[in-house]
C-alpha positions as a Markdown table, in Angstrom:
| # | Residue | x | y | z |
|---|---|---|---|---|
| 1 | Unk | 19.9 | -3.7 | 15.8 |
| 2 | Unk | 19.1 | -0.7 | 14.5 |
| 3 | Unk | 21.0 | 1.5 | 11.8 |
| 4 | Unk | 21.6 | 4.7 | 13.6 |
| 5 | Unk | 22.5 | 2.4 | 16.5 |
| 6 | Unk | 24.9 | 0.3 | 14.3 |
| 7 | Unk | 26.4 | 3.5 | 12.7 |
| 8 | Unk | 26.8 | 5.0 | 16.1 |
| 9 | Unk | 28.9 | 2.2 | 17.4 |
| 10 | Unk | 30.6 | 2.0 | 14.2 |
| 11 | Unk | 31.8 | 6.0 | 15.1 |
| 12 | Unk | 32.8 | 5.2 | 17.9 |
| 13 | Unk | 34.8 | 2.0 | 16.9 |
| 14 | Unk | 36.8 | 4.5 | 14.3 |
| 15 | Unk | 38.0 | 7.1 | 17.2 |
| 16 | Unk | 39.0 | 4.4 | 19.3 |
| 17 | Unk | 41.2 | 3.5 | 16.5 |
| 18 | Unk | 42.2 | 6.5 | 15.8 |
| 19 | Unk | 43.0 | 7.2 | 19.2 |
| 20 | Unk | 45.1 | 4.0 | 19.6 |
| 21 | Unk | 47.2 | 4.2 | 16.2 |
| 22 | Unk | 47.7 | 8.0 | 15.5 |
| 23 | Unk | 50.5 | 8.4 | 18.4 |
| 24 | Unk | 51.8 | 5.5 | 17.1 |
| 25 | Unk | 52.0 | 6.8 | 13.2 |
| 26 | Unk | 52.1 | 10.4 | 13.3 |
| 27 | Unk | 55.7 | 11.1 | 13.5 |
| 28 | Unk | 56.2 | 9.0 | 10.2 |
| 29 | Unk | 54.1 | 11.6 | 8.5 |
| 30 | Unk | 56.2 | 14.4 | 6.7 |
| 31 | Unk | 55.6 | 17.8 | 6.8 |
| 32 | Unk | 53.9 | 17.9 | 3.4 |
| 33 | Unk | 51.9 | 14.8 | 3.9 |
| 34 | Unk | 48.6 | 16.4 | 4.7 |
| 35 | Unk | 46.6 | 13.7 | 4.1 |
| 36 | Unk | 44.8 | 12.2 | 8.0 |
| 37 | Unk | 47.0 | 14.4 | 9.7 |
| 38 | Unk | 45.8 | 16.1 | 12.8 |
| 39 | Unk | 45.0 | 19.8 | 12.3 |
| 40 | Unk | 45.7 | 19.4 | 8.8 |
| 41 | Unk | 42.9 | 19.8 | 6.0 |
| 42 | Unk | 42.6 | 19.6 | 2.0 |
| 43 | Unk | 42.0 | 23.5 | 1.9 |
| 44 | Unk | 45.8 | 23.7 | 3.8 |
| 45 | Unk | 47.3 | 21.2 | 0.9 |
| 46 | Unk | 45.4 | 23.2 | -2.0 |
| 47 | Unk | 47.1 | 26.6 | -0.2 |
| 48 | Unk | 50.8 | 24.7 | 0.1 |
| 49 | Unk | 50.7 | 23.7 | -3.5 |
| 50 | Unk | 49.4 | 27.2 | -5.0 |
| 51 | Unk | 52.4 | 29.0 | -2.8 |
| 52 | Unk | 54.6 | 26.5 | -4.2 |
| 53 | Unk | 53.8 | 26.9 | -7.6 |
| 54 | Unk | 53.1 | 30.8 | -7.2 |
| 55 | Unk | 56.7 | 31.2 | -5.4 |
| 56 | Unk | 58.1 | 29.2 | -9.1 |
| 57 | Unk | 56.9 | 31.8 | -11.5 |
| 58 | Unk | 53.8 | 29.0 | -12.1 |
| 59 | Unk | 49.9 | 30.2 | -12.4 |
| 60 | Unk | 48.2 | 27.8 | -14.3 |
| 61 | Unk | 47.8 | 23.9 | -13.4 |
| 62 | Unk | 46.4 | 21.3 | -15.6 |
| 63 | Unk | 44.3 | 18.7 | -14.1 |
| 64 | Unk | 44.1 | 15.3 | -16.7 |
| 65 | Unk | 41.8 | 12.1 | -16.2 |
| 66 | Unk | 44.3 | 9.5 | -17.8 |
| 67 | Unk | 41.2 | 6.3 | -17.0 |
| 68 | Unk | 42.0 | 3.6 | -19.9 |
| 69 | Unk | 44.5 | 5.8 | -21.4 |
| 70 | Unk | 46.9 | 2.9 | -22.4 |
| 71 | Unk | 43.8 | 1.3 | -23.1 |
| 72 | Unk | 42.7 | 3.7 | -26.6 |
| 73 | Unk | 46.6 | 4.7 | -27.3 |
| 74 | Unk | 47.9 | 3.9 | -30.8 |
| 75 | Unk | 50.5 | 1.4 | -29.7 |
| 76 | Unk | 52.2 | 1.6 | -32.1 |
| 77 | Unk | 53.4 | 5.4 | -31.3 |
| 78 | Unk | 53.9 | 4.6 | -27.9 |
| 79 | Unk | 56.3 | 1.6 | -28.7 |
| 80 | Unk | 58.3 | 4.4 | -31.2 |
| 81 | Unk | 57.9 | 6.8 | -28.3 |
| 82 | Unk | 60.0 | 4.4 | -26.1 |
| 83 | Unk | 62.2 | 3.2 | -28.7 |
């Protein structure tokens, strides 16, 4: 079989799923879970969370990669830290 033939079916595979499960699911969703929501998109989450920080007196946000953090800490602080 071809790729474009195999991706194809493979599209069509995910709707059908999609089509099946998302009555089922989409009244768990809250109203701030944007995330695979119908209608919903990340440039709607990125405008909720800068109103909601905005509306707080907020206008800065700080944005950290934490990968093997706990990995180079001095342990030693962090165990005083806790204590």
């Amino acid at each position: 079989m071809t790729d474009w033939l195999t991706t194809i079916e493979g599209k069509i595979l995910q709707r059908a799923v999609v089509v099946l499960l998302e009555p089922l699911y989409e009244h768990d969703f809250l109203d701030c879970s944007y995330g695979f929501q119908a209608g919903l998109s990340a440039h709607q989450t990125v405008k909720t969370v800068w109103d909601g920080l905005s509306s707080m007196g907020c206008d800065w946000v700080i944005d950290l990669d934490i990968q093997a953090f706990f990995d180079t800490i001095v342990h030693q602080h962090l165990r005083a830290f806790l204590q």
